[in-house]
mmCIF file of the N, C-alpha and C atoms, coordinates in Angstrom:
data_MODEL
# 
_entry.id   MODEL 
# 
loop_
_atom_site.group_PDB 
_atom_site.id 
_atom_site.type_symbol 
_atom_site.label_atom_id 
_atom_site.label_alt_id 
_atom_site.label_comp_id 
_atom_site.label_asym_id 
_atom_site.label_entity_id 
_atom_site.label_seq_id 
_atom_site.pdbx_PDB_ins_code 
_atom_site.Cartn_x 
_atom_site.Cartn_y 
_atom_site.Cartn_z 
_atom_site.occupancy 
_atom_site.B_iso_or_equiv 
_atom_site.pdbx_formal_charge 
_atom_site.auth_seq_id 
_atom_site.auth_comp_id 
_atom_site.auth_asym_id 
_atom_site.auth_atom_id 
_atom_site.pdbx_PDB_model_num 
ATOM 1   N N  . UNK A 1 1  ? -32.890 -6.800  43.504 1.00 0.00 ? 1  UNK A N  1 
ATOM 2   C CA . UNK A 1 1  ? -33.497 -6.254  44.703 1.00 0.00 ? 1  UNK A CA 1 
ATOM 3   C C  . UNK A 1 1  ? -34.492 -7.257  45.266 1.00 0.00 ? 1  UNK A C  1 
ATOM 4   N N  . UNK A 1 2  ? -34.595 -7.311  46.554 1.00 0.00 ? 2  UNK A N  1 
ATOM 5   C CA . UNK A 1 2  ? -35.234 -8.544  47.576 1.00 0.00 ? 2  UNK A CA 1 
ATOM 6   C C  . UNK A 1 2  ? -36.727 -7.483  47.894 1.00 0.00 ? 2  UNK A C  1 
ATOM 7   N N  . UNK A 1 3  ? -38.121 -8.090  46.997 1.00 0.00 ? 3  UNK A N  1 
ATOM 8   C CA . UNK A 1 3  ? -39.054 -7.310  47.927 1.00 0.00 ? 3  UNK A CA 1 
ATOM 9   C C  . UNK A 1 3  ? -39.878 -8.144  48.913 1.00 0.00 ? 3  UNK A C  1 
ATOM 10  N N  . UNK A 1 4  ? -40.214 -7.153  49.797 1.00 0.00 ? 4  UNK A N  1 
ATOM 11  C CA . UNK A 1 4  ? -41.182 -7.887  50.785 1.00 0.00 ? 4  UNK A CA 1 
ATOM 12  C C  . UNK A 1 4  ? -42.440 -8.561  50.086 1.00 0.00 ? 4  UNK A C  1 
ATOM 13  N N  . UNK A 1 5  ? -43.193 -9.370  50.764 1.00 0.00 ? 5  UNK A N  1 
ATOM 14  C CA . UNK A 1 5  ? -44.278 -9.789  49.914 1.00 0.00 ? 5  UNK A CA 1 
ATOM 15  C C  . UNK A 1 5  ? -45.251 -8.670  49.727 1.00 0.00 ? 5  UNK A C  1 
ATOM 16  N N  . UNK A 1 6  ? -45.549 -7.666  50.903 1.00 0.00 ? 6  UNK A N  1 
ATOM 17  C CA . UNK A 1 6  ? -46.050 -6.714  50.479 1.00 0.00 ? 6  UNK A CA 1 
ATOM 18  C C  . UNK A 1 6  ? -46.406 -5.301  49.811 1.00 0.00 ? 6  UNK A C  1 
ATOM 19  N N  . UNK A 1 7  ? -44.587 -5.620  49.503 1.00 0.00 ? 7  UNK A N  1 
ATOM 20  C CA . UNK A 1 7  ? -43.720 -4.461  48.003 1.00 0.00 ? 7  UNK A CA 1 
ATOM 21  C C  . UNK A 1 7  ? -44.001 -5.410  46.783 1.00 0.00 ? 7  UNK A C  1 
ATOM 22  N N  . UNK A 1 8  ? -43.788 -6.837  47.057 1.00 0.00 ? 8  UNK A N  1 
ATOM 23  C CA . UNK A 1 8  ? -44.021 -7.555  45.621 1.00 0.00 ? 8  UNK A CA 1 
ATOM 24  C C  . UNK A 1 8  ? -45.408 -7.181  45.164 1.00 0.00 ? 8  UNK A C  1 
ATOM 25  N N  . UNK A 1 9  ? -46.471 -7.350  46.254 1.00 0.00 ? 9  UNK A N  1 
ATOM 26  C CA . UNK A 1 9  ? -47.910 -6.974  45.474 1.00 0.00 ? 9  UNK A CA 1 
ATOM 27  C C  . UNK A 1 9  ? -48.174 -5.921  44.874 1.00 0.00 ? 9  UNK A C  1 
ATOM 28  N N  . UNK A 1 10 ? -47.706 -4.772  45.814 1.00 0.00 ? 10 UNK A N  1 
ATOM 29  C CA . UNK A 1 10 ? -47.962 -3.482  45.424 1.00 0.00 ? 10 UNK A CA 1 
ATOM 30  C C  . UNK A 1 10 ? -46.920 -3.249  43.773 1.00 0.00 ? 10 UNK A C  1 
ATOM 31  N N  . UNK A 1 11 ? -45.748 -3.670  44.185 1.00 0.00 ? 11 UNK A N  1 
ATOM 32  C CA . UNK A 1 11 ? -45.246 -3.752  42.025 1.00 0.00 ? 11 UNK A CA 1 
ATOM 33  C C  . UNK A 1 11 ? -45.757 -4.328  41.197 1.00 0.00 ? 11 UNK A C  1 
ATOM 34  N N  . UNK A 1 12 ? -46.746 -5.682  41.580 1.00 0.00 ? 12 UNK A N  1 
ATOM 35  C CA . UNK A 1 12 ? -47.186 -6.641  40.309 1.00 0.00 ? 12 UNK A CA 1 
ATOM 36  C C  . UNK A 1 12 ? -48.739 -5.825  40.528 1.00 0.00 ? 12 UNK A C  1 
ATOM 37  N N  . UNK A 1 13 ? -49.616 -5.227  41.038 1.00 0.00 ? 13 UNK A N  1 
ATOM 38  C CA . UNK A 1 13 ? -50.650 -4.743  40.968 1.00 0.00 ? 13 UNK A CA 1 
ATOM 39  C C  . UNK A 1 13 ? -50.650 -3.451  40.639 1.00 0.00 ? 13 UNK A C  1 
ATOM 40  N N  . UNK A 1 14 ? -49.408 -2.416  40.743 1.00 0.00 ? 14 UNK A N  1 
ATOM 41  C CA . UNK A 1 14 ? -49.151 -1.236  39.708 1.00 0.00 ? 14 UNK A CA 1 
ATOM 42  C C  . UNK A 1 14 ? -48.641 -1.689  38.528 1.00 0.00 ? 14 UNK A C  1 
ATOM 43  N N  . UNK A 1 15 ? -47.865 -2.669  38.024 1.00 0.00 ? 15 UNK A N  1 
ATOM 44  C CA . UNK A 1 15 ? -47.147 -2.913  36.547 1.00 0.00 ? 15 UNK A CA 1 
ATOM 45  C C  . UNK A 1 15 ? -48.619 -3.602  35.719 1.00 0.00 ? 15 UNK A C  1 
ATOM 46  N N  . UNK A 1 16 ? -49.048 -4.326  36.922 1.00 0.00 ? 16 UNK A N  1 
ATOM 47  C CA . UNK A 1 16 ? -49.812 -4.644  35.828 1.00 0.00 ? 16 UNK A CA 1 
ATOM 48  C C  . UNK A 1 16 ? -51.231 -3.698  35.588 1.00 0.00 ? 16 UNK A C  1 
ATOM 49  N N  . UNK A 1 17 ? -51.095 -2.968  36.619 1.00 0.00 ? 17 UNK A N  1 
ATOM 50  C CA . UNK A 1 17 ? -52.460 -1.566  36.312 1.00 0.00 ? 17 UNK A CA 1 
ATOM 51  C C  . UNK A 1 17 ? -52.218 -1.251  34.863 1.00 0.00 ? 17 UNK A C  1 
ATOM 52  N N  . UNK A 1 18 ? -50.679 -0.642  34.965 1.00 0.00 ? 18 UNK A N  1 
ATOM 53  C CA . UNK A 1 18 ? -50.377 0.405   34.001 1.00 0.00 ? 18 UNK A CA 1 
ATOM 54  C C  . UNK A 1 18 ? -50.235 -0.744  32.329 1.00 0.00 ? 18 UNK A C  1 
ATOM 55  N N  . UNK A 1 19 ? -49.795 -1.630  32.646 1.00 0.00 ? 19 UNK A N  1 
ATOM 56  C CA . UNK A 1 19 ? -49.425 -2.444  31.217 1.00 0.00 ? 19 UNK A CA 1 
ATOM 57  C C  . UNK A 1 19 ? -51.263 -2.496  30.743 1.00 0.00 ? 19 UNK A C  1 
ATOM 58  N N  . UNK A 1 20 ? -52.282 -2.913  31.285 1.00 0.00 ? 20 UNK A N  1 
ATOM 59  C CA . UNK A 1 20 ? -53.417 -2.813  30.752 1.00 0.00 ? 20 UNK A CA 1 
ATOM 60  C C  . UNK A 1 20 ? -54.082 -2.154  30.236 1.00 0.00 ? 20 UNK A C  1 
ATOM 61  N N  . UNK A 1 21 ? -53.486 -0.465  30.904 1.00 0.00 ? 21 UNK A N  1 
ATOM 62  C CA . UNK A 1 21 ? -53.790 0.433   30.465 1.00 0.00 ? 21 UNK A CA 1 
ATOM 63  C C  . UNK A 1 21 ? -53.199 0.870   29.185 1.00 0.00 ? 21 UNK A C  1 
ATOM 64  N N  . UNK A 1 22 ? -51.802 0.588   28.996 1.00 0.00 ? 22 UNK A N  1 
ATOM 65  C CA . UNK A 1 22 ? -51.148 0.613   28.046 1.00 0.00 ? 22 UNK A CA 1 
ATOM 66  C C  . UNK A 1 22 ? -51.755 -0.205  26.248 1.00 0.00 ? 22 UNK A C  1 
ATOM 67  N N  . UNK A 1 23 ? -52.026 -1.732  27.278 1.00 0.00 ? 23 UNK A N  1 
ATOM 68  C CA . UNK A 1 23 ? -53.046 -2.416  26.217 1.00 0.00 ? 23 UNK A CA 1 
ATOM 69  C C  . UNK A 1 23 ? -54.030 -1.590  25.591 1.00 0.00 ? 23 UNK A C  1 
ATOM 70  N N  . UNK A 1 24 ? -54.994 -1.069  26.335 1.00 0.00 ? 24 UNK A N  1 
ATOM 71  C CA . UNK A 1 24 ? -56.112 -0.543  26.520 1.00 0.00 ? 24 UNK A CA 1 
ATOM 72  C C  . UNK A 1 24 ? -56.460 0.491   25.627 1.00 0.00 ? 24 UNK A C  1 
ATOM 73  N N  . UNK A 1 25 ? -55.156 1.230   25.683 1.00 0.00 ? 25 UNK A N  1 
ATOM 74  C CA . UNK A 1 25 ? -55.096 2.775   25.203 1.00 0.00 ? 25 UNK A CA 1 
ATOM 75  C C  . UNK A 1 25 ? -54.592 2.767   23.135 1.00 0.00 ? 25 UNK A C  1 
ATOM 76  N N  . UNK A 1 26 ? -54.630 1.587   22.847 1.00 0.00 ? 26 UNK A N  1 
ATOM 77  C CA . UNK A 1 26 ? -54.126 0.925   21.434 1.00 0.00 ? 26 UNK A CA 1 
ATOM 78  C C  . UNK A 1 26 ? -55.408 1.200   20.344 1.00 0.00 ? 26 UNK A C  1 
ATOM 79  N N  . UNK A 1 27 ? -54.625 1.586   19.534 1.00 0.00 ? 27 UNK A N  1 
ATOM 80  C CA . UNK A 1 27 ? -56.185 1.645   18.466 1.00 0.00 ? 27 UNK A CA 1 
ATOM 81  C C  . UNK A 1 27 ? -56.037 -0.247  18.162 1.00 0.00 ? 27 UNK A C  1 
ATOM 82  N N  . UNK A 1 28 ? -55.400 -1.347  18.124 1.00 0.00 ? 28 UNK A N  1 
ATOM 83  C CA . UNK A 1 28 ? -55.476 -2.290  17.990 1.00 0.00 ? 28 UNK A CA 1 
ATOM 84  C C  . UNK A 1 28 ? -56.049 -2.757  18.666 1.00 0.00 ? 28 UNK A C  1 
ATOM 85  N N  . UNK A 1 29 ? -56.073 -2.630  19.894 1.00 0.00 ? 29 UNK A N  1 
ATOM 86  C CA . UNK A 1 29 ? -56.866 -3.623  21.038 1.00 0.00 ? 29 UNK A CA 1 
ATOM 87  C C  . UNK A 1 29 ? -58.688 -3.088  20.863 1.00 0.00 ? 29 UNK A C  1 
ATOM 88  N N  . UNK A 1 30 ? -58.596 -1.791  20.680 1.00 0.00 ? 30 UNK A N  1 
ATOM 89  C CA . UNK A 1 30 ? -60.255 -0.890  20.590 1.00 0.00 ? 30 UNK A CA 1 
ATOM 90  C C  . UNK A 1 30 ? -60.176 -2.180  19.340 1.00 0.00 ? 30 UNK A C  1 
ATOM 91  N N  . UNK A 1 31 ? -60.223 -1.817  17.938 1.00 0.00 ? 31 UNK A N  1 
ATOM 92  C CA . UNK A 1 31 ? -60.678 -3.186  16.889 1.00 0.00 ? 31 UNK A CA 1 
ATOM 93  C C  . UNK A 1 31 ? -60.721 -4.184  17.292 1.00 0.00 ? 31 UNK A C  1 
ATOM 94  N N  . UNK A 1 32 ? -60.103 -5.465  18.385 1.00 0.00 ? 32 UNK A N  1 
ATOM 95  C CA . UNK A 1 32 ? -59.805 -6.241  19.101 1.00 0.00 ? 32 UNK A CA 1 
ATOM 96  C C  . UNK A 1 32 ? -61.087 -6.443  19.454 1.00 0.00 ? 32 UNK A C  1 
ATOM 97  N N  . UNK A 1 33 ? -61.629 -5.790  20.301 1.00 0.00 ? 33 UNK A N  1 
ATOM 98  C CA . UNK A 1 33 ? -63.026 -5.583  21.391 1.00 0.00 ? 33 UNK A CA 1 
ATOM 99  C C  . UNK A 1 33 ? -63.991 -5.726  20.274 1.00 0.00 ? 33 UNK A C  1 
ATOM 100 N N  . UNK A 1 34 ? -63.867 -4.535  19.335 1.00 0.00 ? 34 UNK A N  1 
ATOM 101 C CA . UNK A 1 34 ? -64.999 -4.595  18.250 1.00 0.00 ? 34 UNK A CA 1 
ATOM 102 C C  . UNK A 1 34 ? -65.321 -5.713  17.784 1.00 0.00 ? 34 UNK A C  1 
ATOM 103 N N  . UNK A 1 35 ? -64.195 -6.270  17.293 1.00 0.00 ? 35 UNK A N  1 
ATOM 104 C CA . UNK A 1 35 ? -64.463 -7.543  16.075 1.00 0.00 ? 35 UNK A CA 1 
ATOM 105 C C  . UNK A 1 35 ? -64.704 -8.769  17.074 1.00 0.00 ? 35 UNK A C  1 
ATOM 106 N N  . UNK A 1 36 ? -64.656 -9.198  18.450 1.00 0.00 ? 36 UNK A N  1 
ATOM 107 C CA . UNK A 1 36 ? -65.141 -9.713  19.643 1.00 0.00 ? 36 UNK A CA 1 
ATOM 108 C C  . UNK A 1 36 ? -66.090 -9.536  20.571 1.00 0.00 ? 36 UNK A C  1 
ATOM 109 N N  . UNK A 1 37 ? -66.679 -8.583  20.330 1.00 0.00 ? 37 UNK A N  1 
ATOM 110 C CA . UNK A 1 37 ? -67.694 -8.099  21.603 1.00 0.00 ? 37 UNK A CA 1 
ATOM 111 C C  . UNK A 1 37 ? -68.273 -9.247  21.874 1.00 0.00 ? 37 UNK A C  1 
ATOM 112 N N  . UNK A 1 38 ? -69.032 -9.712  21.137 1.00 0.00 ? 38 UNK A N  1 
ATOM 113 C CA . UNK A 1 38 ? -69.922 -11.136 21.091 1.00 0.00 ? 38 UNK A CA 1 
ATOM 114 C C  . UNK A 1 38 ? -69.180 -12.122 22.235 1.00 0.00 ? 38 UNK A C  1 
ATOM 115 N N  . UNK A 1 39 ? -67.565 -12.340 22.458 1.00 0.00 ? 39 UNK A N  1 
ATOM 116 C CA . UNK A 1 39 ? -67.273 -13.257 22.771 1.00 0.00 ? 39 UNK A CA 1 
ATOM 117 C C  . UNK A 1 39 ? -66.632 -12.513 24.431 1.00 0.00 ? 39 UNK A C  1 
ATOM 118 N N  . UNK A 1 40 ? -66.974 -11.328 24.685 1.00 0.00 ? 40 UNK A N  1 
ATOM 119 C CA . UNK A 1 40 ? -66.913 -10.499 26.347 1.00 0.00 ? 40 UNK A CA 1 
ATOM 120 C C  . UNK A 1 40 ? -67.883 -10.783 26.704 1.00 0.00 ? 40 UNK A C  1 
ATOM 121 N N  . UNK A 1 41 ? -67.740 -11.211 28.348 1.00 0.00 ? 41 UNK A N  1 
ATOM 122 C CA . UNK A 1 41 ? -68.723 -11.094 29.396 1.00 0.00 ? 41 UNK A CA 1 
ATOM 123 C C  . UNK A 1 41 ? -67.433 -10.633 30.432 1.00 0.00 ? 41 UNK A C  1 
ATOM 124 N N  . UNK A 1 42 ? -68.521 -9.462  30.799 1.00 0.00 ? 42 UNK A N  1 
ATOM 125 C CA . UNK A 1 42 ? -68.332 -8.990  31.937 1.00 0.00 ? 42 UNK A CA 1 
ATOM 126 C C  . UNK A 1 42 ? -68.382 -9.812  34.009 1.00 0.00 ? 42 UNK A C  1 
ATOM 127 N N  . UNK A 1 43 ? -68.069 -9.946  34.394 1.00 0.00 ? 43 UNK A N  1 
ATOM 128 C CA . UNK A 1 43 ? -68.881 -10.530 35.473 1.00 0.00 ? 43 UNK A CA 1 
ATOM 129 C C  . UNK A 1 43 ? -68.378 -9.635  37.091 1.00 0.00 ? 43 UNK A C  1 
ATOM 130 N N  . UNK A 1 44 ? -69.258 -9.474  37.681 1.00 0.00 ? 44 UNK A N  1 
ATOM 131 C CA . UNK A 1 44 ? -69.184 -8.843  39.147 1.00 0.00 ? 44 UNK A CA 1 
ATOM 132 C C  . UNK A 1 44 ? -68.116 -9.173  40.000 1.00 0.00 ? 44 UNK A C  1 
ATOM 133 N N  . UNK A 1 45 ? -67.648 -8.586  40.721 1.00 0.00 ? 45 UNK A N  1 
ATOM 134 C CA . UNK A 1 45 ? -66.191 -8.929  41.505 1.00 0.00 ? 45 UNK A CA 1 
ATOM 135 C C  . UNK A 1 45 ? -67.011 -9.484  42.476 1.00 0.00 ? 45 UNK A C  1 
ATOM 136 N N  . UNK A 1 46 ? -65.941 -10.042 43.119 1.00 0.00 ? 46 UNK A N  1 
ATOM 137 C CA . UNK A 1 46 ? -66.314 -11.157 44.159 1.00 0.00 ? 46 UNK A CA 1 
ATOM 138 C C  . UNK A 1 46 ? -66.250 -10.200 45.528 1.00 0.00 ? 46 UNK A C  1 
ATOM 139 N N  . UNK A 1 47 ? -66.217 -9.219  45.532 1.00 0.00 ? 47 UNK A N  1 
ATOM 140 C CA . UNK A 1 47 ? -66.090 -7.844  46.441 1.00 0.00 ? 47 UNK A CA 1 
ATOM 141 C C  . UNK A 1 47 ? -67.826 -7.536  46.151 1.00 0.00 ? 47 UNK A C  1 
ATOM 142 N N  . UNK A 1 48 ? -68.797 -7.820  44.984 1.00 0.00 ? 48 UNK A N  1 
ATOM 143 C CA . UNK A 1 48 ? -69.995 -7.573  44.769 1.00 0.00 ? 48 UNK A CA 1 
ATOM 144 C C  . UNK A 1 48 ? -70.747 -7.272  46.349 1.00 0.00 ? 48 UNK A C  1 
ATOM 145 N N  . UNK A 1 49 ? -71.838 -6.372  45.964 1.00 0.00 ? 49 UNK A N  1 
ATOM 146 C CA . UNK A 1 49 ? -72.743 -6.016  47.272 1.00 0.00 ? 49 UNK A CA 1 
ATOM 147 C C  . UNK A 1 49 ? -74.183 -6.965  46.622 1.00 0.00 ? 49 UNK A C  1 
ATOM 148 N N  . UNK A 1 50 ? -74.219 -8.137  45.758 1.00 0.00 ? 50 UNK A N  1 
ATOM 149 C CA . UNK A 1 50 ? -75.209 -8.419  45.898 1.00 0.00 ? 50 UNK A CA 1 
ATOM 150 C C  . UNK A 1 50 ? -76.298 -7.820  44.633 1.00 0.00 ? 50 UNK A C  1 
ATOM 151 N N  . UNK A 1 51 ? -75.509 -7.238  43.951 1.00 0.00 ? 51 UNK A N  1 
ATOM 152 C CA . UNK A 1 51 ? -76.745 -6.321  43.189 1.00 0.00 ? 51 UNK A CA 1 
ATOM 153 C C  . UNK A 1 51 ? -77.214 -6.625  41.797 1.00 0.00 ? 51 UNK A C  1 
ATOM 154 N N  . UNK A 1 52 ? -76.074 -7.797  41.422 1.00 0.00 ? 52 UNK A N  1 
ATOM 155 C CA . UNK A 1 52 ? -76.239 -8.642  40.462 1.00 0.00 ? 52 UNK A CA 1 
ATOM 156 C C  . UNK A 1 52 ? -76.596 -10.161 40.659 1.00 0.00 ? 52 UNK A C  1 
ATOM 157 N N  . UNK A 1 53 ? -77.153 -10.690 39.552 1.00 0.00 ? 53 UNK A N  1 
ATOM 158 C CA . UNK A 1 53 ? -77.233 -11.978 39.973 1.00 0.00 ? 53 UNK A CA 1 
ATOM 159 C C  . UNK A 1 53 ? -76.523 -12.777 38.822 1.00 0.00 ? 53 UNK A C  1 
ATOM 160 N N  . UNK A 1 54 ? -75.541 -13.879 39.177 1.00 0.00 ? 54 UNK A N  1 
ATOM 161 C CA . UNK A 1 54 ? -75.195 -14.457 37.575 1.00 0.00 ? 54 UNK A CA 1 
ATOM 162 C C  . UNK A 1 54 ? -75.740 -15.557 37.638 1.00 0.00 ? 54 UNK A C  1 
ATOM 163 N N  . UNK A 1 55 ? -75.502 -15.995 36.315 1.00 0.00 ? 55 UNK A N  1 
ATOM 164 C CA . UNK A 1 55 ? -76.146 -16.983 35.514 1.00 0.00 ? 55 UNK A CA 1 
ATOM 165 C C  . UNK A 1 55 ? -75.257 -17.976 34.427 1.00 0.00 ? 55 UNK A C  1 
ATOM 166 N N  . UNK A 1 56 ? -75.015 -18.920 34.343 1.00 0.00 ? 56 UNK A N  1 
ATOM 167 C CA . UNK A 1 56 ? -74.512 -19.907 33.331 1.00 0.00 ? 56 UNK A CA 1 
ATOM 168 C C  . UNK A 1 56 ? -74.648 -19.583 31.994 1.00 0.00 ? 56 UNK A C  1 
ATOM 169 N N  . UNK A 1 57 ? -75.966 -19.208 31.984 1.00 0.00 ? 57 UNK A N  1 
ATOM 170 C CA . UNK A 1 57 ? -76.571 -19.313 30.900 1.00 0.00 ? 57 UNK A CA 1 
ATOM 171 C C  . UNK A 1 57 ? -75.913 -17.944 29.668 1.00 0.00 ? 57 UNK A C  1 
ATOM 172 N N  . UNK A 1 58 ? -76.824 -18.269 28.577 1.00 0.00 ? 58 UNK A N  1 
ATOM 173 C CA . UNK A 1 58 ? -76.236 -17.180 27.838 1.00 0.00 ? 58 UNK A CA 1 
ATOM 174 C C  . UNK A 1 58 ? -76.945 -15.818 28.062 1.00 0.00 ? 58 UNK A C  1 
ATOM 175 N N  . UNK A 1 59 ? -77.836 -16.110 28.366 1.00 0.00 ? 59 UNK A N  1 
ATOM 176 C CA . UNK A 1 59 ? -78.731 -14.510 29.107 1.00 0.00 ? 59 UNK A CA 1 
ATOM 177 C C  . UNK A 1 59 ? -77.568 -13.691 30.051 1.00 0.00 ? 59 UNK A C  1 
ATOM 178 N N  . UNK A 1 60 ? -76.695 -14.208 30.464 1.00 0.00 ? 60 UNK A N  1 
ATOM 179 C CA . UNK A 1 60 ? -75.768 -12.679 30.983 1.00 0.00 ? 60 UNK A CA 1 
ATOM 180 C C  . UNK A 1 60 ? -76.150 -12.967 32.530 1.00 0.00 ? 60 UNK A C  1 
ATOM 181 N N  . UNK A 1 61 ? -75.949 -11.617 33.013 1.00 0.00 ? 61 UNK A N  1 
ATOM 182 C CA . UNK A 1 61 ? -76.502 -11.285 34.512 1.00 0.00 ? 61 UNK A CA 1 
ATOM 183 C C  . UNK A 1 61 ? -77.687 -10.125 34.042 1.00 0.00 ? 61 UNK A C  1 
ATOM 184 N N  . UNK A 1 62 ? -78.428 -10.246 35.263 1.00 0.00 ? 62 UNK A N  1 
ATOM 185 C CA . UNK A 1 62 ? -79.479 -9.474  35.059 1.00 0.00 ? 62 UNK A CA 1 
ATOM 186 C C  . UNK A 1 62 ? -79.289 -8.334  36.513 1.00 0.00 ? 62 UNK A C  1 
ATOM 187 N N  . UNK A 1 63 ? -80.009 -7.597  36.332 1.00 0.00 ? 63 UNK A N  1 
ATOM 188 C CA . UNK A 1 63 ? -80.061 -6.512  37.494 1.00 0.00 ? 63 UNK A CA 1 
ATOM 189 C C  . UNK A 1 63 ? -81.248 -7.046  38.016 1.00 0.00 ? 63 UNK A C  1 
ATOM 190 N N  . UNK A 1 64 ? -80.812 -7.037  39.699 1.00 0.00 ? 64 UNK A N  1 
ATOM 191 C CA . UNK A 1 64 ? -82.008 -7.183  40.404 1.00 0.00 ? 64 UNK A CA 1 
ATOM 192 C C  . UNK A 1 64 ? -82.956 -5.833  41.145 1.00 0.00 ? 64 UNK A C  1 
ATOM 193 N N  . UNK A 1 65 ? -83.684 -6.006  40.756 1.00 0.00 ? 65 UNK A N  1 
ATOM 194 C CA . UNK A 1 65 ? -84.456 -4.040  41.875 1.00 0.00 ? 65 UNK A CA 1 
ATOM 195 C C  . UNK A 1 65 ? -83.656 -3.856  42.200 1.00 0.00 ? 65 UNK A C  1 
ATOM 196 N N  . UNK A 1 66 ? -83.353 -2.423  42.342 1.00 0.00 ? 66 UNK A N  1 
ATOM 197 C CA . UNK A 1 66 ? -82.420 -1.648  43.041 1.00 0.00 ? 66 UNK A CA 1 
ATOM 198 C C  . UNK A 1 66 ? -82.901 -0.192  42.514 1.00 0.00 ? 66 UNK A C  1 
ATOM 199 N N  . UNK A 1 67 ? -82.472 1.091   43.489 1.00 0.00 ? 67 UNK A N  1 
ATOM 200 C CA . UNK A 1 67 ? -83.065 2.094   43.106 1.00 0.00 ? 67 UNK A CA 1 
ATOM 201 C C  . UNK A 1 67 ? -81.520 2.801   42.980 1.00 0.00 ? 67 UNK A C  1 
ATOM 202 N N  . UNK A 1 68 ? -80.488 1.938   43.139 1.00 0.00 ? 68 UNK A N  1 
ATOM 203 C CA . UNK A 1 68 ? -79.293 2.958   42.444 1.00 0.00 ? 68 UNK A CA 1 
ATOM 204 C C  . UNK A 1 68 ? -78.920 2.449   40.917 1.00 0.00 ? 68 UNK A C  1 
ATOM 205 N N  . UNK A 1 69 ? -78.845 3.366   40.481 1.00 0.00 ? 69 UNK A N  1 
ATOM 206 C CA . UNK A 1 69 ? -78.382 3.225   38.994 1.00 0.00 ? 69 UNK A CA 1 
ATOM 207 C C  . UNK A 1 69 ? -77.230 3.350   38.360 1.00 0.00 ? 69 UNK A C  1 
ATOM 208 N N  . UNK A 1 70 ? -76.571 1.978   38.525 1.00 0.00 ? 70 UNK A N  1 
ATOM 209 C CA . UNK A 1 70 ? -75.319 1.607   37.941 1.00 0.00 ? 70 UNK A CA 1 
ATOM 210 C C  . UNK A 1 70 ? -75.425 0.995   36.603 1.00 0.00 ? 70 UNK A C  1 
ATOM 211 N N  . UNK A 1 71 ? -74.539 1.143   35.782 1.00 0.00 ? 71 UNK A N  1 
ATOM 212 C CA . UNK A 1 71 ? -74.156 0.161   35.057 1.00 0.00 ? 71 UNK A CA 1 
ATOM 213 C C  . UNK A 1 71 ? -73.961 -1.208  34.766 1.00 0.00 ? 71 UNK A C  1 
ATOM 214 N N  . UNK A 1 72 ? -72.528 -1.215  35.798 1.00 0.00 ? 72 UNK A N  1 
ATOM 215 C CA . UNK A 1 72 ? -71.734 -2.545  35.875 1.00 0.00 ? 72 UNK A CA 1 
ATOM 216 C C  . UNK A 1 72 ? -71.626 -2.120  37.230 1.00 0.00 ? 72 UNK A C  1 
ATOM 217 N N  . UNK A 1 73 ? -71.636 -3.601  38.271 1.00 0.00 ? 73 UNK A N  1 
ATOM 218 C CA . UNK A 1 73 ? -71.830 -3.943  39.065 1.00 0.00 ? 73 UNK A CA 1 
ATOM 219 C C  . UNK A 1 73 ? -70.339 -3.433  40.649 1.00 0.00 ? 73 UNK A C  1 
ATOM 220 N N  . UNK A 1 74 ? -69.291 -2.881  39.819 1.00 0.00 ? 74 UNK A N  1 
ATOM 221 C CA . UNK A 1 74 ? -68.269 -1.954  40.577 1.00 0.00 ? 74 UNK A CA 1 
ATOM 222 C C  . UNK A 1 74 ? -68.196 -0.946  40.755 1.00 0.00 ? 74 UNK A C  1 
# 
């Protein structure tokens, strides 16, 4: 089957929703994370409003003032 480029996105951005989730949902991958946490960083989408600031460094991102209270930066 021939898709448009904008059927190709929409299949490779649902297959790959669901395969992550699939990852995701593994008691292997949860131990995975565990025995790694140390070696995750998170970082802000490039869609960000600004509310994080990053950094090189090993300090992470920090929250800048803000009076809404998020988590993570999406």
């Amino acid at each position: 089957r021939r898709f448009s480029k904008k059927e190709w996105e929409e299949f490779t951005e649902e297959s790959t929703h669901d395969s992550v989730n699939e990852l995701t949902s593994t008691p292997e991958f949860t131990e995975w994370v565990i025995k790694n946490a140390n070696r995750i960083k998170l970082l802000p989408d490039n869609d960000s409003d600004g509310e994080f600031s990053g950094s090189d460094s090993t300090d992470g991102y920090l929250a800048k003032n803000t009076k809404k209270s998020r988590f993570f930066g999406w």
